[in-house]
N, C-alpha and C positions, 0 to 999 in steps of 0.2 A: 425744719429740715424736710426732706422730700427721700423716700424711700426708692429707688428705682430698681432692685434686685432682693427680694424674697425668697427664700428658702424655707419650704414651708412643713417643717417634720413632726409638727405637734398633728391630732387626730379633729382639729380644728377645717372646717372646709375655706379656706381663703383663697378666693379668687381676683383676679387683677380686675383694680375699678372699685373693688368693694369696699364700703365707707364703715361695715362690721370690723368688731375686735378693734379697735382702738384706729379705725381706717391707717393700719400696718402697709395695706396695699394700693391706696386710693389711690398713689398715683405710679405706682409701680408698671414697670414695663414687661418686667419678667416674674413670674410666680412659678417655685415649680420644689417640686416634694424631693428633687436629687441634688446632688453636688453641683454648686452654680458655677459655669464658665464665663467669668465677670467678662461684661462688655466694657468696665471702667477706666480709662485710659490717661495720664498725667503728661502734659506737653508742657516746659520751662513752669511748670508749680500750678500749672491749670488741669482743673480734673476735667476730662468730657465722659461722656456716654456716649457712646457708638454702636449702633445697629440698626444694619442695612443702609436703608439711606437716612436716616436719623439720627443729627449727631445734636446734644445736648450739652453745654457748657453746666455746670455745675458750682462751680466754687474754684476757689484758687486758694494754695499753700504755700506761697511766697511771702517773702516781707517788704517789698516795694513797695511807695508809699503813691508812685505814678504806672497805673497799669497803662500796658499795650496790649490790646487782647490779641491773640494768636491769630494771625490772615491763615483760610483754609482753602481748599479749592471748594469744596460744596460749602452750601448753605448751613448756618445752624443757628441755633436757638441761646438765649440765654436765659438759663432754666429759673423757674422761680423759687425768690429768695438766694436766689446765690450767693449773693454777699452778703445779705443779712445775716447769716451764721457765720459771718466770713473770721478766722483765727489765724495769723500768719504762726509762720515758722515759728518764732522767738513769744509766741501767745502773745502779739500786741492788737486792739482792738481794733476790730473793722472801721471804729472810725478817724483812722490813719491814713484813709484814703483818699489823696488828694485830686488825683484826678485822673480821668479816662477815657481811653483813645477806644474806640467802637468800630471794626473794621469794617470793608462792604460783604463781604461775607455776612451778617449777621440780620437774621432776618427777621426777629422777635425778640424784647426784651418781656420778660417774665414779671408776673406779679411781685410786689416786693423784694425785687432784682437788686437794687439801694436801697432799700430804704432803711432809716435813720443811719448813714451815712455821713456825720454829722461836719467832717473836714471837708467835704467834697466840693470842691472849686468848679470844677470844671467836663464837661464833659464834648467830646468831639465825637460824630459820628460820621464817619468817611461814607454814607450813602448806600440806598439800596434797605434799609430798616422800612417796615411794614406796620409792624405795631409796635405799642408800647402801655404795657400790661396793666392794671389795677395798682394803685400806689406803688409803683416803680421806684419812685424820688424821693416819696412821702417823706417831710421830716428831715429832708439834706439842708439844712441851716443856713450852710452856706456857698453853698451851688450860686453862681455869679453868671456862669456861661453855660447854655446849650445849644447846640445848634439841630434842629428838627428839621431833617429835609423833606424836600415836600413827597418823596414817596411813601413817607407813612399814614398810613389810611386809619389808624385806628388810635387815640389815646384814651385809655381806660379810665376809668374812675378815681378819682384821685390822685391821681398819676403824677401830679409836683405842688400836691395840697402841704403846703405851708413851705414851702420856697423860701425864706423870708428877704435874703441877699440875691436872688434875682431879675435881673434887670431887664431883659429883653426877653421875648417871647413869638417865636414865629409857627402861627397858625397855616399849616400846612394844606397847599393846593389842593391836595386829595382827599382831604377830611370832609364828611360830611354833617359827623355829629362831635361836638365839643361835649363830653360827658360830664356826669354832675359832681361839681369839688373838683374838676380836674385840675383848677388853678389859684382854688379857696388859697387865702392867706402868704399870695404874692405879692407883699406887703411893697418893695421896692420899685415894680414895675408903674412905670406913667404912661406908655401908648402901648394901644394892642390894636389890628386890623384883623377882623371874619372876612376869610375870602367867601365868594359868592357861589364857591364849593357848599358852602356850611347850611342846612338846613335847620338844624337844630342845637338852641346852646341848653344845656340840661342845669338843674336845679343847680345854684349858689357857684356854677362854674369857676363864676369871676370873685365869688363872696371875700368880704377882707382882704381886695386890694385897695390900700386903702391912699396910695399914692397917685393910680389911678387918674388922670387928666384929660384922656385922650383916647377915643374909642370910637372905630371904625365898624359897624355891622355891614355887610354883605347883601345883596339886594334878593338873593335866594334864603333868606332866617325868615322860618314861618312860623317856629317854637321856640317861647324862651319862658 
């Protein structure tokens, strides 16, 4: 879970960022020794965070088994681990989640956003996404569909290490480094093309795809 509001009345110095006392505030946005006037805000079962121009999706308390994430007018985040803690209404486990709709609003998925996710089919990203965090996916079993527009410039580490029902994979325009594990144990995939974006594929990227047939490198990969 991710702390983002601190109230801090013991004689303990905790400051926002600091990884002391059980890192309470590591990723906290607000620390403060008074009465908190929570930025925390719930739209149709979706929690955000809001302040100023930062708004942070959190988690959701619905029981739907096909999310639509909420279209915003500004940008925002999907905070990490969001759904990994994720408990609907009725306490059925997060991995009843079958699939999910990503709107152009959303400009970061968060480390461990999905991950072990283990119903997850499918995922749609309606464009305009930037990055996609450190094991994001990790662990979604059965993820069949994503679709990666090419304006994302970043997939982190691990990011859909052990996929094992996915099929297609598209390496984005704008990437210039495929990180390491990012695609370990994409067991189902047989063609993958490096656009000529890509300079570097990082350790075991591609490791235990073991279907694997068909592999296109990019004429700009100077690291692998």
């Amino acid at each position: 879970f991710t702390l983002f509001e601190v109230c801090n009345k013991s004689k303990l110095n905790i400051e926002q960022g600091d990884d002391n006392y059980g890192a309470v505030a590591l990723r906290a946005k607000l620390v403060t020794k008074y009465r908190i006037i929570t930025h925390l805000r719930v739209k149709k079962g979706y929690v955000f965070y809001k302040k100023g121009s930062d708004v942070y999706l959190l988690g959701y308390k619905g029981d739907d088994s096909n999310l639509v994430l909420p279209k915003m007018r500004r940008k925002y985040v999907i905070q990490d681990a969001a759904f990994i803690n994720y408990i609907s209404a009725s306490n059925s486990p997060k991995s009843n989640i079958k699939s999910v709709v990503i709107p152009s609003c959303v400009s970061e998925i968060g480390r461990l956003a999905f991950y072990d996710c283990h119903n997850l089919e499918k995922v749609t990203i309606e464009g305009n996404l930037e990055k996609i965090g450190n094991n994001a996916f990790t662990r979604c079993f059965s993820l069949e569909s994503i679709n990666i527009p090419d304006s994302v410039n970043y997939i982190g580490d691990s990011a859909f290490m052990h996929c094992y029902a996915l099929k297609n994979i598209h390496i984005p325009s704008s990437l210039t480094k495929i990180n390491p594990y990012a695609f370990c144990g994409c067991c189902s995939v047989e063609s993958i093309a490096i656009p000529d974006s890509v300079t570097e594929i990082g350790d075991s990227a591609f490791s235990s795809c073991t279907s694997l047939k068909n592999l296109v490198i990019g004429k700009s990969v100077k690291i692998i």
